[in-house]
C-alpha positions in Angstrom: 5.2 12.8 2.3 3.6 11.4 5.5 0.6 9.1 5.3 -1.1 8.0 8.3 -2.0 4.7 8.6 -3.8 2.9 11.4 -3.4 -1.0 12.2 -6.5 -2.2 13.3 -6.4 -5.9 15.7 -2.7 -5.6 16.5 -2.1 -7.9 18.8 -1.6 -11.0 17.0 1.7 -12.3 14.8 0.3 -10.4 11.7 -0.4 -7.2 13.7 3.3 -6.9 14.9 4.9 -7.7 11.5 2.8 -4.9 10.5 4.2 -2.6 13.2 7.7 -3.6 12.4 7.3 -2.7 8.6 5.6 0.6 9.4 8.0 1.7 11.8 10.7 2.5 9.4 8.7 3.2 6.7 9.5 6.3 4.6 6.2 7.1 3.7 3.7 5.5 5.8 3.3 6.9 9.4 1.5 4.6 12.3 -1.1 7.0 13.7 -3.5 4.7 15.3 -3.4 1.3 17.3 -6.3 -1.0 18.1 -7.2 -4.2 19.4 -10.5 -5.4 20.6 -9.9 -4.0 24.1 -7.6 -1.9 23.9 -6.0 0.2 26.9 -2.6 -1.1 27.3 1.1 0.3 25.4 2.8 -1.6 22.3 5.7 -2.4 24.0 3.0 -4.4 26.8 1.4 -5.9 24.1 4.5 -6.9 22.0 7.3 -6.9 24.8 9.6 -7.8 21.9 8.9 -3.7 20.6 10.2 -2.5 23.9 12.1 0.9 23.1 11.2 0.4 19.4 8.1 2.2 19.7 5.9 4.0 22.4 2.3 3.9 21.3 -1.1 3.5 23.4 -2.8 0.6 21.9 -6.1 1.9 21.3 -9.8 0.5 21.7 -11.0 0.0 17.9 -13.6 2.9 16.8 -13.8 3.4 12.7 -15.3 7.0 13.9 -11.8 7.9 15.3 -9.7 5.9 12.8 -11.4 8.2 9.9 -10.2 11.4 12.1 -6.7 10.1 12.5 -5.9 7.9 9.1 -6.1 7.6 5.6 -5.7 3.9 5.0 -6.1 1.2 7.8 -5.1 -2.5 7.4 -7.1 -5.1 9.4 -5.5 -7.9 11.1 -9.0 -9.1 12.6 -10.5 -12.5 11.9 -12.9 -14.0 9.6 -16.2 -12.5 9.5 -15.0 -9.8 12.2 -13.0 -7.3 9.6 -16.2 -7.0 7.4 -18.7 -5.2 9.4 -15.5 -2.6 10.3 -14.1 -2.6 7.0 -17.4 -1.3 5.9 -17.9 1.6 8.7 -13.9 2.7 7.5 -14.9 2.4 3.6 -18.0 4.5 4.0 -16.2 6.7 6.0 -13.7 7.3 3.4 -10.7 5.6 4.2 -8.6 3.1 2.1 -8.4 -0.3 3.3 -5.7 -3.6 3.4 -7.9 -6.2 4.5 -5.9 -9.4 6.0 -8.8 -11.8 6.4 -10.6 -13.6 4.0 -13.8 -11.4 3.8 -13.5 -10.0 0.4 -11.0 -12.3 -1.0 -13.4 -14.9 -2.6 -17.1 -14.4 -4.8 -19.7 -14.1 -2.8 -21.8 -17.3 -3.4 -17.8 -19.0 -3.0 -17.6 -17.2 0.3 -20.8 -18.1 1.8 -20.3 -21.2 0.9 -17.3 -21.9 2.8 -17.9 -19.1 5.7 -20.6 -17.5 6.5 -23.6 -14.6 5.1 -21.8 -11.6 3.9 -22.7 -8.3 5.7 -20.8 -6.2 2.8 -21.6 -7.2 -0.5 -21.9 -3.5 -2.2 -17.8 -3.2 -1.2 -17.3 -6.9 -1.8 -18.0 -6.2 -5.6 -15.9 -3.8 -5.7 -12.9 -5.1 -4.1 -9.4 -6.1 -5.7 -7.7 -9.5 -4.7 -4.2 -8.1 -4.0 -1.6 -10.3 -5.5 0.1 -7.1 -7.3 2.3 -9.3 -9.9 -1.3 -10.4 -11.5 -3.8 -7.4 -10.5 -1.2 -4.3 -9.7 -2.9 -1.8 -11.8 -6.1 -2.5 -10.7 -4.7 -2.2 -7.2 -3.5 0.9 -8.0 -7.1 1.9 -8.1 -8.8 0.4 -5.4 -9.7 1.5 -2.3 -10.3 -1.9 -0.3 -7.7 -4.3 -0.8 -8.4 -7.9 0.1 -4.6 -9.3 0.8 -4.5 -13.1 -0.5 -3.7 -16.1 1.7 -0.7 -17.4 2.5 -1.2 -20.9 0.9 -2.8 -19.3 -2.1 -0.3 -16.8 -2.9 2.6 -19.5 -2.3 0.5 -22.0 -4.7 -0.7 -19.2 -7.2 2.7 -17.6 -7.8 3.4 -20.7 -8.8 0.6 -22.2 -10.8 -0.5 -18.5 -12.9 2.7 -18.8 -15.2 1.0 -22.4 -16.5 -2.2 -22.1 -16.6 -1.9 -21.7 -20.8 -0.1 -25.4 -20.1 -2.1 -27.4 -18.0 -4.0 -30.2 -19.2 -7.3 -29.6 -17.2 -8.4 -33.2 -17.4 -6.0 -34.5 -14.7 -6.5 -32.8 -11.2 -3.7 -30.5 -10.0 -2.2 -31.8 -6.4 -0.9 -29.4 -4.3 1.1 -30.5 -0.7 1.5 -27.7 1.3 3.4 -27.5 4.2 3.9 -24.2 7.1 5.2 -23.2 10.6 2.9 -23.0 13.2 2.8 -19.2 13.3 0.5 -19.6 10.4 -2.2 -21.2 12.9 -2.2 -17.7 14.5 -1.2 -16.4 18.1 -3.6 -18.6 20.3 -2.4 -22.1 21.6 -4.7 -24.9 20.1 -4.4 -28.6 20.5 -2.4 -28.8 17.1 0.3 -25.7 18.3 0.7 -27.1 21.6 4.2 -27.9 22.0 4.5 -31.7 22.9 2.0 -31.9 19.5 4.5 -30.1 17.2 7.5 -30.8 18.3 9.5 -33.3 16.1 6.6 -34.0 14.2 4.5 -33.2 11.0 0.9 -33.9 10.4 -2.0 -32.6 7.4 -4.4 -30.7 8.8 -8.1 -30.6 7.1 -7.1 -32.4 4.1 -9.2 -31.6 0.9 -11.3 -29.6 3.4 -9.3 -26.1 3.7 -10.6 -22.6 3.1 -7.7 -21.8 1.0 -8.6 -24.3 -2.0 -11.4 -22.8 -3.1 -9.6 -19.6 -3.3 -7.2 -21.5 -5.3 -9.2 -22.6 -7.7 -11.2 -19.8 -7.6 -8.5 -17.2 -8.6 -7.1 -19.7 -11.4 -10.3 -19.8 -13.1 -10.3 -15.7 -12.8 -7.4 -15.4 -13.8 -7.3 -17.7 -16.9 -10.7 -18.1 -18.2 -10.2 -22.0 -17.1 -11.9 -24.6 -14.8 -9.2 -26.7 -13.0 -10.1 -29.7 -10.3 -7.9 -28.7 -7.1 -6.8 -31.4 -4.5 -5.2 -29.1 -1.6 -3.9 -31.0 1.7 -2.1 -28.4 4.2 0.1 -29.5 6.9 1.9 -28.0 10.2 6.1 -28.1 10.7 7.2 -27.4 13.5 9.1 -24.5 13.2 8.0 -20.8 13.6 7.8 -19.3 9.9 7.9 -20.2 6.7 5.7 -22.6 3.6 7.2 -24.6 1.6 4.6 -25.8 -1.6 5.1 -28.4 -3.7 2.7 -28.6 -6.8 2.3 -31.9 -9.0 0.1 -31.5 -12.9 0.0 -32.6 -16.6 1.2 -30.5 -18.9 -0.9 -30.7 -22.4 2.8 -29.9 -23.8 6.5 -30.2 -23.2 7.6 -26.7 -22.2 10.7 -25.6 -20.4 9.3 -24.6 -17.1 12.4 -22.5 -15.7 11.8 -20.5 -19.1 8.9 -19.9 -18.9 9.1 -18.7 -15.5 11.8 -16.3 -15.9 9.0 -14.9 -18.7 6.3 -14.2 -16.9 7.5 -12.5 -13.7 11.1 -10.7 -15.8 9.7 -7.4 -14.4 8.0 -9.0 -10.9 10.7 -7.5 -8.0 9.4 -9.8 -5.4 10.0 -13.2 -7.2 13.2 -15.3 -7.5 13.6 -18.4 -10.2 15.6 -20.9 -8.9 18.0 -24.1 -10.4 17.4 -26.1 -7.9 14.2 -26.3 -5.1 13.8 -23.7 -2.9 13.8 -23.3 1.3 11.9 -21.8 3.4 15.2 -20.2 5.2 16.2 -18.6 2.6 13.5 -16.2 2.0 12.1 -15.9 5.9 12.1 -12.2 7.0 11.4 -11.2 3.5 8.4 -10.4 0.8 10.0 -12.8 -1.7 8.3 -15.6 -3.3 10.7 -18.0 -4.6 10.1 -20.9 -7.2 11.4 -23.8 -8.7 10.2 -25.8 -11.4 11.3 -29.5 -12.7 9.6 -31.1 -15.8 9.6 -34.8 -16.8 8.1 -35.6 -20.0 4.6 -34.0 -19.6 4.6 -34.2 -15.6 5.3 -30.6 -13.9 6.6 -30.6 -10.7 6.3 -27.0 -8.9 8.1 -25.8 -5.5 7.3 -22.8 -4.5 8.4 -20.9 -0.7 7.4 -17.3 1.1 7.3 -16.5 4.8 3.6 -17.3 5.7 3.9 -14.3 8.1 5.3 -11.6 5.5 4.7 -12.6 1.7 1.9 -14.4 2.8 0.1 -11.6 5.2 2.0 -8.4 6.4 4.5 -6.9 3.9 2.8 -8.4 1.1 -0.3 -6.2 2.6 2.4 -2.8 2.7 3.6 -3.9 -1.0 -0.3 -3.4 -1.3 -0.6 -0.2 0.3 2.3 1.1 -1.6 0.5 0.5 -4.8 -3.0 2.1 -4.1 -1.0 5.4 -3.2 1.3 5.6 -5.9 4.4 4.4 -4.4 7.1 2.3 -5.5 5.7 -1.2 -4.3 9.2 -1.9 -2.8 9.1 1.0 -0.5 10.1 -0.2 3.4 9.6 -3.7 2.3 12.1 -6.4 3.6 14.0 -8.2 1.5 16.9 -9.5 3.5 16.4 -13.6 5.1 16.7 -14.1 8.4 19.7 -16.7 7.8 21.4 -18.7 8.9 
């Protein structure tokens, strides 16, 4: 079986971890290319694929994407994806969306973006974090791939929501590589900025709480008060999160852990706390949990680029065409 696929704004970090996935992919064939302007090869745009791949990198048109491809995953930015998410969706083609258009509610995203141009698909559109919405991804036909905080954070936090006492705030410190900023240099990327240093980044002000919050109280019926402060390492890849709550009870967190995701492929329980090394280059979200009396520390790690955008989009993709969700997914670390 041969699926073609199209990868719509390719020429940023996500964009080529999409084309490195989809080149050996059993299943999934790349059939179209596109950036905003187009007219160039893959290997000019990512020298890095040079003899990898021969493509022509394409000019984006949804008209010619529905001729060549049944699902398309956008790698375009907020606000951009959901004019051309809409166009491909009425057009009858599936869609992995890797912005934050139809993550979030829509008075949520208005809020904390801008007017929504989409709301008939937004309704109708699944948050994809398959180990808590798989079957209902299985269904879907637009896709909305989570954050990389939030799945780092959430993956962590879902197993103890029946746990948390709600009346003290949950404090999450989350920490990335600068690839997570995106491909264009900014004043915090800069080099002499980031080098041997580490600094938080809109602190209590992020995009990514709300969708935090907002996909806890989803998920478990429950209201909890979010404190979220981000900040940028300077290394390429990788989050590391590290959760702090009350727990209304004393629980053994590792157990219940191991509970909730015994049949979850992509998520490792660890002894100890977790690096970002050790699950860079893969899809894996691995956790560690420590409990003192009724305190709950969680530590939770995923490459930013991968988990936390590109193969967690794939593991997507697999789902809503009936695939294994491990198909062509990587799963072995870039270490040491």
């Amino acid at each position: 079986m041969s699926i073609p696929v199209a990868i719509i704004g390719a020429s940023g970090f996500t964009g080529l971890e999409l084309i490195k996935i989809l080149i050996h992919h059993p299943n999934f064939k790349i059939s179209y290319i596109a950036t905003s302007s187009g007219e160039e090869s893959v290997s000019a745009l990512h020298p890095s694929l040079t003899a990898m791949i021969e493509f022509d990198v394409k000019k984006a048109d949804a008209k010619v994407v529905a001729q060549k491809a049944k699902l398309a995953f956008l790698a375009l930015p907020h606000k951009a994806s959901m004019g051309f998410a809409k166009e491909l969706l009425d057009l009858g083609v599936k869609v992995v969306d890797l912005s934050a258009d139809y993550r979030l509610e829509l008075e949520t995203y208005e809020r904390h973006y801008c007017p929504h141009e989409d709301k008939a698909h937004l309704e109708s559109a699944v948050y994809g974090l398959p180990e808590l919405y798989k079957e209902e991804i299985k269904r879907s036909d637009l896709v909305a791939n989570p954050g990389c905080y939030p799945t780092a954070a959430l993956l962590a936090l879902l197993p103890f929501t029946p746990y948390i006492d709600a009346n003290y705030p949950i404090f999450i410190d989350a920490k990335s590589g600068v690839s997570g900023a995106g491909k264009k240099c900014i004043n915090n990327t800069h080099f002499v900025t980031i080098n041997e240093n580490i600094f938080a980044y809109n602190p209590m002000a992020h995009r990514h709480e709300p969708e935090i919050a907002e996909k806890l109280q989803k998920s478990s019926g429950k209201s909890f008060d979010i404190t979220f402060v981000p900040h940028l390492l300077p290394i390429t890849r990788g989050e590391l999160v590290d959760s702090y709550l009350v727990l209304k009870e004393e629980i053994d967190p590792l157990l219940v852990l191991k509970a909730y995701y015994q049949n979850a492929p992509f998520i490792r329980v660890f002894e100890n706390p977790v690096s970002v090394k050790n699950c860079s280059g893969t899809n894996f979200c691995d956790i560690f949990a420590k409990r003192e009396g009724k305190k709950l520390y969680l530590n939770s790690a995923i490459d930013n680029l991968l988990r936390g955008a590109s193969s967690q989009a794939v593991v997507n993709a697999n789902l809503m065409f009936g695939f294994d969700e491990g198909l062509g997914i990587p799963t072995i670390p870039y270490t040491p």
